[in-house]
C-alpha positions, 0 to 999 in steps of 0.5 A: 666260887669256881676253882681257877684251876679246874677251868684252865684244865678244860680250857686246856683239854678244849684246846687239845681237843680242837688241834687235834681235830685240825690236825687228823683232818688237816684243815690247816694244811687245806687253807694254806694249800687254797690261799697259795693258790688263791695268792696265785691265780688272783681270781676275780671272784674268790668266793666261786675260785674257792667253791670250784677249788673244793668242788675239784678238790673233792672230785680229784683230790688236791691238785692245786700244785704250782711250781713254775717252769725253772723250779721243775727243772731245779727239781730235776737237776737236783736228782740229774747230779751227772748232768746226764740230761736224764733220770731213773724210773725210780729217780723220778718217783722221787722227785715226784714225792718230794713235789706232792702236796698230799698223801694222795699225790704221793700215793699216785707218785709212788704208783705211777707208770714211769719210763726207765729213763725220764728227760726233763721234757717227760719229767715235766709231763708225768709230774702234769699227769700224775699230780697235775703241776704245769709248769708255769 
């Protein structure tokens, strides 16, 4: 007779095992970045959408970002407290980081090339060029 306690344990232990498999390579994070989007652009075809997500994905790591045009200037207003109708260099690394969906566009936010002063009309574009969000 198999002992009960010796099968929990390895159920246990495979259950360990397999979430710390999704977590080091964070396939739970990649599914709910491609059904965000998937829910977002609504493609016809969404086995190719998918296939050309990866594909992107692997050539130019995530950038399937998507933030609406008010949500970037909220972003931005949060880090423009005076109303100064713009931001520091370092302001806008900032509010990039807090916009980056991975380590890879957060270590291309923190590297970035950023005027001293960013209005919202620059905000809106180095966040389109370093992490690839348009405003929709």
């Amino acid at each position: 007779m198999t002992n009960p306690l010796m099968v929990q344990d390895i159920d246990n232990e495979l259950l360990r095992d397999a979430d710390e498999y999704l977590r080091k390579h964070k396939v739970l994070e990649l599914f709910e970045d491609l059904t965000t989007i998937l829910c977002y652009k609504q493609p016809e075809n969404i086995e190719q959408f998918l296939v050309d997500m990866l594909k992107q994905r692997k050539d130019q790591g995530s950038r399937s970002i998507v933030y609406n045009e008010a949500e970037l200037q909220n972003i931005f207003t949060l880090y423009d407290l005076k109303g100064a109708g713009h931001i520091t260099k370092e302001q806008c690394k900032e509010a990039m980081k807090t916009l980056a969906n991975s380590e890879y566009h957060f270590s291309k936010a923190t590297e970035a090339n950023i005027p001293e002063k960013v209005d919202l009309f620059t905000f809106m574009k180095v966040c389109d060029e370093v992490l690839g969000i348009k405003a929709r």
